[in-house]
N, C-alpha and C positions, 0 to 999 in steps of 0.2 A: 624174688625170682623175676626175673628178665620175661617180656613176652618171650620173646625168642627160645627161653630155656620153658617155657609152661609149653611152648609148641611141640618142641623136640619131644618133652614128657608124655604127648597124649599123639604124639604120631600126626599131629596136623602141620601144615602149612603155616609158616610165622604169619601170611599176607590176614588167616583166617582170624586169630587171635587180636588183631588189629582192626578189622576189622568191624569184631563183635564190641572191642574197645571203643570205637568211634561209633557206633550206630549204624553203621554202613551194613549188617549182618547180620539178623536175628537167630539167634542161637537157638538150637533144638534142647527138649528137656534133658538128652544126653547129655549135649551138651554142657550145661550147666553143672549136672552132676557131676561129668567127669573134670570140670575147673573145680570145681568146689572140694574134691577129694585131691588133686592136683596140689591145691593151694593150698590145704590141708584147713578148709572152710567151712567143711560140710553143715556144721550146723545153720549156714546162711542157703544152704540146698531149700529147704520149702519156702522160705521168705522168695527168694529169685527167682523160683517156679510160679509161686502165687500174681508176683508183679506180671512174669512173661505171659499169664494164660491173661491175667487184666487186661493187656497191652493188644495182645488177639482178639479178646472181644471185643474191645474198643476201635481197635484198624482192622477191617476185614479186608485184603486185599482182593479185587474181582478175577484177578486168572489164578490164584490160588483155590477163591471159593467157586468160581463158575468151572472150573478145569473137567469137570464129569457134566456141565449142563448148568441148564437152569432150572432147573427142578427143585434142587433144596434150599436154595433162596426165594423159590417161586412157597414152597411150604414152610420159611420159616416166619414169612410176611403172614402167611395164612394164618399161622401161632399165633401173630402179633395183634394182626388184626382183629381174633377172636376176643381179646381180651383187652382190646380198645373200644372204650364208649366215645370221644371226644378228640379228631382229629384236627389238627392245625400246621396247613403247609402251605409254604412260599414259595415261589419260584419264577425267577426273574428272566429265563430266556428259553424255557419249554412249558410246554401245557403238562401241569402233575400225571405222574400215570395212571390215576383212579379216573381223569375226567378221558383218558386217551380214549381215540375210537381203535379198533384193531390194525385198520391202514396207518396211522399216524404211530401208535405202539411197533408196528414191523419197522419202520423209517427206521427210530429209537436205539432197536435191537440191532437190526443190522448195522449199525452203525458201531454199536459196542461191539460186537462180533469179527467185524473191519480193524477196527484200531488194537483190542487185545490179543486178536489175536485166537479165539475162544471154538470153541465146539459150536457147529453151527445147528442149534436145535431151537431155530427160530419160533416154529408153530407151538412147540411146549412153551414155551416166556410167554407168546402171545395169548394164545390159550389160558394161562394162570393170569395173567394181569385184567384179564376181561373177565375171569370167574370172582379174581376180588370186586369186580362193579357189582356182585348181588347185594354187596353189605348197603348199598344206597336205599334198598328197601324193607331195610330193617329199621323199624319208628326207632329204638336205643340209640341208635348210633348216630352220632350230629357230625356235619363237615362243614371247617369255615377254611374256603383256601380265596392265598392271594395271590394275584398273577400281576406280571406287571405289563404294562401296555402292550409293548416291545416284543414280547411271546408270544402275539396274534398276529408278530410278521417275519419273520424269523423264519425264513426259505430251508425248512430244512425236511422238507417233504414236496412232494410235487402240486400244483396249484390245488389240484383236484379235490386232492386228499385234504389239504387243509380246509378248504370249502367246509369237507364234510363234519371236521374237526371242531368248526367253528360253529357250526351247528349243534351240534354235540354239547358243544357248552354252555349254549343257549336250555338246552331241555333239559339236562342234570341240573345250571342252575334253577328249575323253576319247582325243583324237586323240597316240600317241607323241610325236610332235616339237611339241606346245602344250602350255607352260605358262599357265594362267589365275589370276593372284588377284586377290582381290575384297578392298575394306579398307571392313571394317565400320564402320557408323554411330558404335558407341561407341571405337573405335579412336586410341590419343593419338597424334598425328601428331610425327615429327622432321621432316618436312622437309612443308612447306606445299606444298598440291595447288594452285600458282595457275593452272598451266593444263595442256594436253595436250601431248603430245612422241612424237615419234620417233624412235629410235636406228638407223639404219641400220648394224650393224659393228661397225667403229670407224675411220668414214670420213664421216659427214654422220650429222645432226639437221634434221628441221624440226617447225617450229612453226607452228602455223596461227591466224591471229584472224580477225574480221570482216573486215578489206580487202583480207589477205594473207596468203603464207607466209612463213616467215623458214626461208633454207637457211644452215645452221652446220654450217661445216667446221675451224674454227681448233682446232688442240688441248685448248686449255684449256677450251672451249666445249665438247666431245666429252666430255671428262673430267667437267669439271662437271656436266652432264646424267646422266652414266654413275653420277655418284657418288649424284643423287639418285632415280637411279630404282633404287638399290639398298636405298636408304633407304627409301622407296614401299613395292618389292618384301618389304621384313623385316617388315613389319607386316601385309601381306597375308595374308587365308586363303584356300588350298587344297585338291582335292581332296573331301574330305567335307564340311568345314566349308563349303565354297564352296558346293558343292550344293544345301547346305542353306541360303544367302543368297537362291540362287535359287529354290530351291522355297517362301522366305518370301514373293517379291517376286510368283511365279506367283497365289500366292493371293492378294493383296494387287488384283492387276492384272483377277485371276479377277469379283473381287466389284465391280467397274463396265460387267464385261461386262451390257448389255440383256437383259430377264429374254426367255425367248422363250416 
């Protein structure tokens, strides 16, 4: 059977079935069932089903999931969180949102809000992202994040706000259970900062771009993550030396403040 003739058979458009052929189209569970009885396959119906619902956890696209709010992404981190002892996250040209202050988290939002296109239910995001900061006062739970220099300058909030921001990381780091390191400007890198990550355990990873998350659960995906945020982590500096990244950046950020 011809695409063109599986089209005709289920009443869709030939461009559709070409589509879902090339990638270009995620097909609904309808979907699938009606090809698979179409094609007279059926018995590949659960197997196709089982991959598509995989495929969904895995890629979560953000104006699919955000499309009613942030709310149940703002509760499913909350799931996550709960059942997280041991967090490990990089990120290479924003401050993680567990260290954000609420003005630097609104920039963030707004921003995604602008570009997707999204329901503007800013103070709810904001709001959930600031009520995850209580988990820093819970003795269980340990945070080792690594930032890399270059996020303490990164104009993407107004002088003020980052001022504040920068503060902020100064006081969470000085918190027992947060590690913070910071990987200097002149620093030779082993393993390339191509983007941000999160270690949940050692049980999930995600990874967030422009259109989506990506949740990584598969072992070697765990490991492999693990291994380079260790690599990350060895070159990073802490404690005084870090302070001292941020007290360059405080000054740096100081001097665009408007003369008053």
């Amino acid at each position: 059977m011809t695409g063109r003739q599986l089209a005709e058979s289920l009443s869709w458009q030939p461009s559709k079935v070409s589509k879902i052929e090339n990638g270009k189209q995620t097909p609904s569970d309808d979907d699938i069932r009606a090809w698979t009885r179409a094609t007279g396959s059926e018995d590949q119906t659960d197997n196709l089903l089982a991959s598509l619902h995989t495929l969904e956890a895995r890629h979560a696209e953000w104006q699919r999931l955000f499309r009613t709010g942030f709310r149940p992404r703002q509760n499913e981190l909350a799931e996550l969180d709960q059942k997280t002892r041991f967090f490990r996250v990089f990120e290479a040209t924003v401050i993680p949102g567990l260290l954000q202050t609420a003005e630097y988290a609104r920039a963030r939002y707004a921003e995604g809000i602008r570009l997707l296109k999204l329901p503007n239910d800013i103070n709810t995001a904001v709001e959930g992202r600031m009520k995850r900061q209580d988990m820093f006062y819970r003795p269980e739970k340990r945070f080792h994040f690594v930032i890399t220099e270059a996020a303490l300058y990164f104009r993407m909030c107004q002088p003020a706000v980052m001022l504040g921001q920068l503060d902020r990381l100064v006081s969470l780091a000085a918190l027992p259970n947060v590690k913070l390191g910071i990987i200097a400007f002149d620093t030779y890198y082993t393993a390339s900062p191509w983007h941000g990550f999160w270690i949940y355990d050692d049980h999930k990873v995600i990874v967030e771009t422009f259109s989506a998350g990506l949740n990584l659960a598969q072992p070697q995906e765990i490991e492999l993550y693990g291994s380079i945020f260790e690599e990350l982590a060895a070159i990073a500096s802490y404690g005084r030396e870090a302070r001292s990244l941020i007290t360059k950046a405080v000054d740096h950020v100081s001097a665009q403040l408007p003369e008053s």
